[in-house]
C-alpha positions, 0 to 999 in steps of 0.5 A: 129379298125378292127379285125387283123389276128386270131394269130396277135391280141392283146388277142392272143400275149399276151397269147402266149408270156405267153406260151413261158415264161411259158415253160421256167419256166418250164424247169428252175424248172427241173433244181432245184436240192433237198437235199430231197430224197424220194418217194412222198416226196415234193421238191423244184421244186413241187411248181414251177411245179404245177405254170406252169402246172396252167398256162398252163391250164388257158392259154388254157382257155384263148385261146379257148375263144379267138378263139371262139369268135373274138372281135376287138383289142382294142388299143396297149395302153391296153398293157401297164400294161402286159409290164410293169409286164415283165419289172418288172419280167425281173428285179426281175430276173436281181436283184435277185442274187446282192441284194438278196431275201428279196431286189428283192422280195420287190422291185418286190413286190412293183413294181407289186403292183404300176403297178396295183395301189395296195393300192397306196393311203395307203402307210401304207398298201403299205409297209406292205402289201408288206412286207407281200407278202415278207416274206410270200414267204420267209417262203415257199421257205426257212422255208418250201422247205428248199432253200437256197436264196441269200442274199445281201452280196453274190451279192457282195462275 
């Protein structure tokens, strides 16, 4: 397939709609307000924070190597995995208050780890594993920064 536009490939589009998505994530973070009071003291919205300023180093990595060196689009199929991870990610977000944390994140989880054929062939480890990344975020979010997260029956009260 011959080589589109420099802004128009597939290496590029994807990346700069990771940028957008990042840039509103990062405004979201300002918006978390924290019970903490202090100086250097970490908050709720640190982590969220730090995550968007990481992406957005690796996104300029991302595109100065893409600039520097053209390669031809390969095929919109390619595309497949990064759509179905903003589906995804669009439904963790849209579930997330009516189910609760424990419900989003596992089914999110679960979600992610199919798209990228994660242990699909263990369910076991599927479920465990799934299950792990679950709590373990719970415990940094609820244990460590104090946030308070929805549960299944606010969704609903």
């Amino acid at each position: 397939m011959a080589d589109r536009g420099p802004l128009v490939r597939t290496g590029v589009l994807l990346p700069l709609f990771l940028l957008i998505v990042t840039t509103v994530y990062l405004a979201a973070a300002f918006d978390i307000r924290t019970q903490f009071s202090g100086d250097g003291e970490m908050s709720p919205r640190s982590m969220p924070i730090l995550i968007a300023m990481l992406m957005y180093v690796a996104l300029a990595i991302v595109f100065v190597g893409e600039f520097r060196k053209p390669t031809p689009d390969g095929p919109l199929r390619n595309l497949l995995r990064p759509l179905l991870v903003i589906v995804a990610t669009g439904g963790y977000i849209f579930l997330f208050r009516p189910i609760g944390y424990s419900l989003a994140t596992l089914a999110f989880t679960s979600a992610l780890f199919l798209i990228f054929r994660f242990q699909t062939s263990k369910p076991h480890l599927f479920a465990l594993y799934a299950l792990g990344v679950t709590a373990v975020f719970y415990g940094l979010f609820a244990g460590i920064f104090g946030v308070r997260l929805p549960t299944l029956t606010q969704g609903f009260f």
